[in-house]
C-alpha positions as CSV (number, residue, x, y, z in Angstrom):
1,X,-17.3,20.1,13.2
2,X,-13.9,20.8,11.3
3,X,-12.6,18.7,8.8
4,X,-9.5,16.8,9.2
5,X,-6.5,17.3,6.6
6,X,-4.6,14.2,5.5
7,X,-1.0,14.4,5.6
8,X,1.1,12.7,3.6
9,X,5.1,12.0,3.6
10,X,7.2,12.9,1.2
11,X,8.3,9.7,0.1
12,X,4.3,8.5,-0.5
13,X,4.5,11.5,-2.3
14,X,7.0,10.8,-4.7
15,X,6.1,7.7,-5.2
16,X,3.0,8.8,-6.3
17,X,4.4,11.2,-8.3
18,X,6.6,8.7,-10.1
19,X,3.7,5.9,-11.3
20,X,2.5,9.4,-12.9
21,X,5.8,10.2,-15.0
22,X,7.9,7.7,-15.1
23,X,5.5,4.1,-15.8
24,X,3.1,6.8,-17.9
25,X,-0.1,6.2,-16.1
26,X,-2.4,8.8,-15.8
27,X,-3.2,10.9,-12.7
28,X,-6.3,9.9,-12.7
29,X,-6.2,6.1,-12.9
30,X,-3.3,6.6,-9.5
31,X,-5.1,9.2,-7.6
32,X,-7.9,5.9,-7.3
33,X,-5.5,3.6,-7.2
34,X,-3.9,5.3,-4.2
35,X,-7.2,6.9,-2.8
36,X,-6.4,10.3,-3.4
37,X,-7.9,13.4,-4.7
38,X,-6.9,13.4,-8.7
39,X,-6.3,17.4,-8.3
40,X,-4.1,16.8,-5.2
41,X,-1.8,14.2,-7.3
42,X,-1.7,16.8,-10.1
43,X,-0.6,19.6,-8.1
44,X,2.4,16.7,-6.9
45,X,3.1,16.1,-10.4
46,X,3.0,19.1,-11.1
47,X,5.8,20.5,-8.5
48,X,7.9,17.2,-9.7
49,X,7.8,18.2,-13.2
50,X,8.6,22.0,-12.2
51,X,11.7,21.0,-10.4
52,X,13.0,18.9,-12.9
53,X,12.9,21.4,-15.6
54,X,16.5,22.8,-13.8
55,X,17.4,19.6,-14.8
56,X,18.8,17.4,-17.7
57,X,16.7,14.5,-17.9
58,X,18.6,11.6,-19.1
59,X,17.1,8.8,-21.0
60,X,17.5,5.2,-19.5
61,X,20.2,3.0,-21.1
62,X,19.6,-0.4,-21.9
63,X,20.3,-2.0,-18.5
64,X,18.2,0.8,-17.1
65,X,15.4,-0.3,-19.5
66,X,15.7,-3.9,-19.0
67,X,16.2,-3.8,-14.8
68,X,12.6,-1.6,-15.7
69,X,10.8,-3.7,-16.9
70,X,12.0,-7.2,-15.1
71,X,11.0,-5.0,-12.1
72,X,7.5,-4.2,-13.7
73,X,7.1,-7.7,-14.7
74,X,7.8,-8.9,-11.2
75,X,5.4,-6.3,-9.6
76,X,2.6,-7.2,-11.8
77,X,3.1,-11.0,-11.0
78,X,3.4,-10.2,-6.7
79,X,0.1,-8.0,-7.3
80,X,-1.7,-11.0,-9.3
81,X,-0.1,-13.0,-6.0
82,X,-1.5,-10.8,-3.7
83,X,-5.1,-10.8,-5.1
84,X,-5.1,-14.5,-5.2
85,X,-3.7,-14.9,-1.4
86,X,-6.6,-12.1,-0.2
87,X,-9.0,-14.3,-2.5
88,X,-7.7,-17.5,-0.6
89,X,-8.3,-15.9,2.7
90,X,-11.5,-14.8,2.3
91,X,-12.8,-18.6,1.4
92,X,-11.1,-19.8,4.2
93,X,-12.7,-17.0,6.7
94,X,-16.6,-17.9,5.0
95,X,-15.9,-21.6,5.2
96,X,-14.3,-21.1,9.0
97,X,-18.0,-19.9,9.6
């Protein structure tokens, strides 16, 4: 029996990639939020970080800041949404029973 090789896009990739570098979580704590192998995301971040070192990296400006963290604010409060409509699901589905 072979094993199977997941493929992933490049797009899952980088945004993989950029929950590492640019919200500061570590590789570890997304490879298991994602369901990947930690040394897998670290050889993505890795490559991203390699790339950019051709490149300037330019520091967010205020409205870049602030549209940042309005937009981490509303994903944490669509996650905490989420939870709670798989929550209310799941009571429904064991009381349907």
């Amino acid at each position: 029996m072979g094993s199977t090789r997941r493929a992933f896009t490049e797009e899952y990739k980088a945004s993989a990639v950029e929950f590492v570098i640019n919200d500061g979580r570590s590789v570890a704590d997304v490879a298991r939020s994602i369901g990947v192998h930690e040394m897998t995301l670290g050889k993505w971040v890795k490559k991203a970080r390699d790339a950019q070192d051709g490149e300037p990296v330019r520091p967010l400006n205020e409205d870049e800041r602030a549209e940042l963290e309005r937009l981490r604010s509303e994903n944490r409060r669509l996650k905490m949404e989420a939870e709670f409509a798989k929550k209310v699901a799941a009571w429904f589905a064991k009381d349907q029973q």
